[in-house]
matplotlib code that plots the C-alpha trace (Angstrom):
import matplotlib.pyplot as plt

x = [126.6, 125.7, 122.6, 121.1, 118.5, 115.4, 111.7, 109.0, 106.1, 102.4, 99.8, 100.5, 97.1, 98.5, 101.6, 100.4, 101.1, 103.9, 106.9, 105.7, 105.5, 107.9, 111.5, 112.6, 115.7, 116.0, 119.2, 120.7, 118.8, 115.4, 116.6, 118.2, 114.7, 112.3, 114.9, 113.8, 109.7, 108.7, 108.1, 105.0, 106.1, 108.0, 111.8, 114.4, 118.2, 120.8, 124.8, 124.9, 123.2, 121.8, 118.4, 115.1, 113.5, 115.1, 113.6, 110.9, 110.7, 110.8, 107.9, 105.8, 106.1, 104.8, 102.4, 101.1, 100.9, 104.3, 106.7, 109.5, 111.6, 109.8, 110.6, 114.9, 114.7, 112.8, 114.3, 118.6, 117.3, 117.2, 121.0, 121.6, 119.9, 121.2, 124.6, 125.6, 126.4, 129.8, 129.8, 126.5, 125.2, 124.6, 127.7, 130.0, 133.5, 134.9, 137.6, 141.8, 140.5, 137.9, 135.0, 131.8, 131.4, 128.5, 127.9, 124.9, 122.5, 119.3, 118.0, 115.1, 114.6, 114.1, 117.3, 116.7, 118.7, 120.6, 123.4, 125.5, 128.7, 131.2, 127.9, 128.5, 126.0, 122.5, 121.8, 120.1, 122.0, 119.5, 117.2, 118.9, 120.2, 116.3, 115.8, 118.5, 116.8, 113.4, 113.7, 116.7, 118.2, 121.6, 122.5, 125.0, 125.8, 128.8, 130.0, 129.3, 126.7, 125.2, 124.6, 123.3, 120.8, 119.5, 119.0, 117.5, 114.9, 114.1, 116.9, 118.1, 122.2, 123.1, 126.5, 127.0, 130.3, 128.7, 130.8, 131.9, 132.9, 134.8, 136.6, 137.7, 139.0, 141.3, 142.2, 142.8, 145.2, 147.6, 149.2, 147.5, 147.5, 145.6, 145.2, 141.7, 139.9, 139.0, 135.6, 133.4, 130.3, 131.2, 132.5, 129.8, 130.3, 127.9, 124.4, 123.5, 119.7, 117.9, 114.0, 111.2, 107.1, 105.1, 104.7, 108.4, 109.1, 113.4, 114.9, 118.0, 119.7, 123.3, 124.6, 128.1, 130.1, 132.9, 136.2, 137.1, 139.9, 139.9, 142.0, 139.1, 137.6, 137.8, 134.6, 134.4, 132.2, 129.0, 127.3, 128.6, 125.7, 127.1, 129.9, 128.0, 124.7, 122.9, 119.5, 117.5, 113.5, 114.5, 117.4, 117.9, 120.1, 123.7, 125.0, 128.6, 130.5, 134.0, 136.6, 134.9, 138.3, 138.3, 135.0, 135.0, 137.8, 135.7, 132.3, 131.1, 127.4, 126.9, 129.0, 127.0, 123.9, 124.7, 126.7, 122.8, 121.5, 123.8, 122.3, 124.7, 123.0, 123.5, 125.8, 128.3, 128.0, 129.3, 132.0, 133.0, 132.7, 135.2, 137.9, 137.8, 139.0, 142.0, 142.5, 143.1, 144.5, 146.4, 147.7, 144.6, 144.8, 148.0, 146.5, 145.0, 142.1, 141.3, 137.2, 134.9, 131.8, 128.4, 124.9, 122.3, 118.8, 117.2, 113.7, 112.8, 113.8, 116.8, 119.2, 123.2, 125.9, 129.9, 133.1, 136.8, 137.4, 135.2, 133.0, 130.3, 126.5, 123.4, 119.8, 116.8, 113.6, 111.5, 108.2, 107.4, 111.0, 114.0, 117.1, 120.8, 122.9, 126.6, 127.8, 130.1, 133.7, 136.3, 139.6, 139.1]
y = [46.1, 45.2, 44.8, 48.1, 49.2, 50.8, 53.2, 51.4, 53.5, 53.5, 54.0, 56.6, 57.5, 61.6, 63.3, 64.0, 59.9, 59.5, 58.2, 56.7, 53.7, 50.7, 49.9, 46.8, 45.5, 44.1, 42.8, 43.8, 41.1, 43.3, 46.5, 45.9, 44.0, 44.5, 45.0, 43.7, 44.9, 48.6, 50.6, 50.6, 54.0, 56.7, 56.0, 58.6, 58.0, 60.5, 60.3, 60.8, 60.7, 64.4, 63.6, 62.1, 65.5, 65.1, 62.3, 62.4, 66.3, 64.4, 62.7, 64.7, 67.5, 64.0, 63.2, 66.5, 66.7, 68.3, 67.5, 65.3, 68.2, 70.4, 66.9, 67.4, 70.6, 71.3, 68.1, 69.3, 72.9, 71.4, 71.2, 74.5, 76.2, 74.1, 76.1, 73.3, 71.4, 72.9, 71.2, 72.4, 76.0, 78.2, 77.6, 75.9, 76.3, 78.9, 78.9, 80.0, 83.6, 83.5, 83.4, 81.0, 79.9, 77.5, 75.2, 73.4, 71.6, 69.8, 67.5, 66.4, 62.6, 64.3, 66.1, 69.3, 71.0, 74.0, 74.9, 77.4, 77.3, 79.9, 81.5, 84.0, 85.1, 83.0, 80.4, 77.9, 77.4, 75.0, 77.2, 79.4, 76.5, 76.0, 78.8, 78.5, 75.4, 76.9, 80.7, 80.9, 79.1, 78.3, 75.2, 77.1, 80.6, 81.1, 83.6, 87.1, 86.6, 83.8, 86.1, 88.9, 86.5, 85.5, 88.7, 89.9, 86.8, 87.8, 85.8, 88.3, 88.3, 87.2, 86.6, 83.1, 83.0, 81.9, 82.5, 78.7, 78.7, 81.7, 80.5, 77.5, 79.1, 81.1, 78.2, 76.8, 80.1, 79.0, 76.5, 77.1, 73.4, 72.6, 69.0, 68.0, 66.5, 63.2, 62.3, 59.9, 59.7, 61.8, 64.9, 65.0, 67.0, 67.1, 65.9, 64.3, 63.5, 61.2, 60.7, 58.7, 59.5, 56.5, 57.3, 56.6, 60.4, 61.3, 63.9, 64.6, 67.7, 68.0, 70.7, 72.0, 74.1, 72.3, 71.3, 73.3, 75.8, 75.5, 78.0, 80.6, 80.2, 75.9, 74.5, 70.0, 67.7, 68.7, 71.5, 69.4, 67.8, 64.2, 64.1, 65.0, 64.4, 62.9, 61.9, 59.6, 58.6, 55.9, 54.2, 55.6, 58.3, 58.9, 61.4, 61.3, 62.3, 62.6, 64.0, 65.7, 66.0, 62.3, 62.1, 65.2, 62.9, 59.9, 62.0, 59.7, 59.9, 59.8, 56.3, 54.7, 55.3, 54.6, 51.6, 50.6, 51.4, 48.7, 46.0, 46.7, 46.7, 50.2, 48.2, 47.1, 50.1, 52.0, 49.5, 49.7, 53.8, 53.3, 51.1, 53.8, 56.0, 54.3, 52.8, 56.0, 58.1, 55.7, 57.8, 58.2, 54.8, 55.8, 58.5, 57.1, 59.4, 59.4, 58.7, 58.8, 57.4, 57.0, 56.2, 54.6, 54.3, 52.7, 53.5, 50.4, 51.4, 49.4, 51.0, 50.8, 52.7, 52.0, 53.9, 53.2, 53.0, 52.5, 55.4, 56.2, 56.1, 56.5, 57.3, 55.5, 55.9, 52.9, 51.0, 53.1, 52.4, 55.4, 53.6, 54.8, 52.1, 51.5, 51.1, 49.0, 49.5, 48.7, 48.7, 46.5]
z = [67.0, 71.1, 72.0, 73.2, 75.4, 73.4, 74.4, 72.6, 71.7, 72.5, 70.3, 67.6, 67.1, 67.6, 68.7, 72.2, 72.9, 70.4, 71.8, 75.6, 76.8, 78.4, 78.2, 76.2, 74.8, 70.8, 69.6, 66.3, 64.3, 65.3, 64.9, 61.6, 60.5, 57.3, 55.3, 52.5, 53.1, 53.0, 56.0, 58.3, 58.8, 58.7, 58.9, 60.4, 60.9, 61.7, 62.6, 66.1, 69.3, 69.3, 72.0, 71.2, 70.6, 67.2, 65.7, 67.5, 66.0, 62.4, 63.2, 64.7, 62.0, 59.5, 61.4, 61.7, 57.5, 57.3, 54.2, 54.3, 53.6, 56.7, 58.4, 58.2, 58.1, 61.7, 63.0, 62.7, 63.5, 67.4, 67.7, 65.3, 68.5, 71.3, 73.2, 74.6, 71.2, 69.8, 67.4, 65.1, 65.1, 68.0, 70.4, 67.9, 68.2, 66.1, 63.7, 64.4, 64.3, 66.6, 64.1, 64.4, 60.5, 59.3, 56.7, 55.7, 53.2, 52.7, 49.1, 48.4, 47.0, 43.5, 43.1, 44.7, 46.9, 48.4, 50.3, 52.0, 53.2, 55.1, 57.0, 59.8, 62.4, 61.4, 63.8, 61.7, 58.3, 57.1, 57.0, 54.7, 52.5, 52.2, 50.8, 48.1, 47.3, 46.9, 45.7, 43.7, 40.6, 42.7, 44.5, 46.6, 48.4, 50.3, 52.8, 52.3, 49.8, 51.8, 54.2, 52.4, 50.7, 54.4, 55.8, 52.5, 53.8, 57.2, 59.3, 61.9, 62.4, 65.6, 67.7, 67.5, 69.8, 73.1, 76.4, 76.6, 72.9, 73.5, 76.5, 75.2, 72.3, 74.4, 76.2, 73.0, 71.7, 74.5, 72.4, 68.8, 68.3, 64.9, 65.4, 65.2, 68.0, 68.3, 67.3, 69.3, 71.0, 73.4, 70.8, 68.2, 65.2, 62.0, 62.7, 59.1, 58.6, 56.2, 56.6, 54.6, 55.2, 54.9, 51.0, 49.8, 49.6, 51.0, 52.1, 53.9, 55.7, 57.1, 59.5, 61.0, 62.9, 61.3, 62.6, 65.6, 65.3, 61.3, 58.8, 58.3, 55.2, 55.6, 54.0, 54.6, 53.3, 54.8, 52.6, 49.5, 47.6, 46.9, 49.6, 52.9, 52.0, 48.9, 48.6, 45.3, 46.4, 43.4, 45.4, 49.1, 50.6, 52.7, 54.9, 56.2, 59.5, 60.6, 58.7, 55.9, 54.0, 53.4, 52.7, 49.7, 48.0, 47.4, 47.1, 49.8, 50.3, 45.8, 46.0, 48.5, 47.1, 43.7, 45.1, 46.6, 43.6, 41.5, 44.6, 47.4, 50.9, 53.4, 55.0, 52.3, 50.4, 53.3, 53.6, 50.3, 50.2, 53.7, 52.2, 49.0, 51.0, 52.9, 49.4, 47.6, 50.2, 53.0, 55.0, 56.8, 58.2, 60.0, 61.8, 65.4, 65.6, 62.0, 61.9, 59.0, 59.1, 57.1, 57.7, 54.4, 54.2, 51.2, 49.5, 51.7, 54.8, 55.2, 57.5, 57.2, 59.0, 59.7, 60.6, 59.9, 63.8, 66.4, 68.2, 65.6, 66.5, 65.1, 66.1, 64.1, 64.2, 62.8, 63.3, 66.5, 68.3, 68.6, 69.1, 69.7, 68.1, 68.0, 64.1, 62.9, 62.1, 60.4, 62.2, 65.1]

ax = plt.figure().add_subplot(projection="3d")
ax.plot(x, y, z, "-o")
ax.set_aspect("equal")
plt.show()
């Protein structure tokens, strides 16, 4: 991890100071500290550098007596909305038919959940996969019925296919390549979110466009309680990025955090999830662009994160500082 440039806050006597104040620098040793000591605070990770209005959105909905759950939720409904991110709702590259599919889920540190996977035409999935979570007896809705169930609920359908997705998409058509792109900090996909109040109380949400130019009907790892996301107040949470494929295969996000809860740090238990995966299936450390990555949080506030090559990044929020820091990987 090199040492990084960092905002460090004022007083956080109320959200109208949060987050101001002058620029320091703190090398790994600081950011990575406390790991064996609770929290002053509330903690927020996420894969990805997706702006400071998203943990600082975390925050500010705690502060302001908000849920841990209202936390994630508001907090990855920023880049849902945001055009410019192709990657996560509104504006994300569509699939090899032209079509804007979503998929998305959010757990609670007590085993609640909901998800919904193959949505077309509601900007913020998470929303929806809330609402599996809270009014129905189902864990997931898919497609059609997924989106049935959300206009049933009051979320208006919308064209999701904005004029830059669509071009590039045509651009794309020229040659029909269905390679995926490379992902690195400068092509984000998922944004996967794990927060802690000051109490001990988890949660975690996870949101995609998915993989640009997928077969239509392609679900990854991100809607998939245990492999994109899994959160447990009694041990810690995960939350994956990359290529979701590899990451459904070892259920990623379940092994890490019961990994932590058998004594394994963040950190080595995404190691150890990582070299599952090239274990079992080797033939994704042939590929040059192959990434998958994961980010760990435990009920203490220790933070972990690591990809199998190098590109990943990850934005915490801890003890009044909002870092972007560059993980650790495996293939040097």
């Amino acid at each position: 991890m090199k040492r990084r440039t960092f905002i460090k806050t004022a007083s956080l006597a109320g959200a109208a100071t949060m987050m101001r104040g002058e620029v320091i620098s703190r090398d790994r040793a600081e950011v990575m500290s406390n790991k064996n000591s609770a929290p002053r605070g509330p903690v927020i990770v996420s894969t990805w550098d997706f702006g400071r209005e998203v943990p600082e959105t975390a925050y500010r909905t705690l502060q302001q007596g908000g849920t841990v759950v209202d936390a994630v939720e508001r907090a990855v409904m920023i880049p849902e909305a945001d055009p410019k991110v192709t990657s996560v709702g509104y504006g994300g590259y569509p699939d090899r038919d032209g079509k804007v599919t979503l998929d998305a889920c959010i757990m609670d540190g007590e085993g609640n959940c909901g998800s919904v996977v193959f949505l077309e035409h509601i900007i913020h999935p998470v929303s929806v996969a809330r609402l599996v979570m809270e009014k129905t007896q189902h864990v997931i809705l898919a497609g059609e019925g997924a989106l049935q169930f959300a206009l049933e609920n009051g979320f208006k359908r919308e064209n999701l296919l904005t004029k830059e997705a669509d071009a590039a998409y045509k651009e794309w058509l020229k040659t029909s390549s269905y390679k995926p792109q490379k992902v690195d900090e400068h092509n984000h996909d998922t944004i996967g979110l794990l927060a802690m109040d000051g109490k001990g109380n988890m949660a975690g949400a996870c949101t995609t466009s998915g993989m640009a130019w997928k077969i239509h009907g392609r679900v990854g790892d991100s809607p998939i309680i245990g492999a994109g996301l899994y959160v447990d107040s009694d041990v810690g949470g995960a939350t994956s990025t990359g290529l979701g494929e590899a990451v459904i295969k070892v259920a990623g996000s379940f092994l890490i955090v019961e990994l932590m809860r058998n004594g394994k740090s963040p950190q080595e238990a995404c190691k150890i999830a990582l070299e599952r995966i090239v274990h079992k299936q080797p033939k994704y450390a042939k590929g040059n662009d192959f990434l998958a990555g994961f980010v760990a949080m435990t009920k203490d506030g220790e933070v972990g994160a690591m990809s199998y090559r190098k590109g990943l990044q990850y934005s915490l929020h801890k003890d009044g500082v909002i870092s972007v820091v560059d993980a650790e990987y495996m293939v040097k």
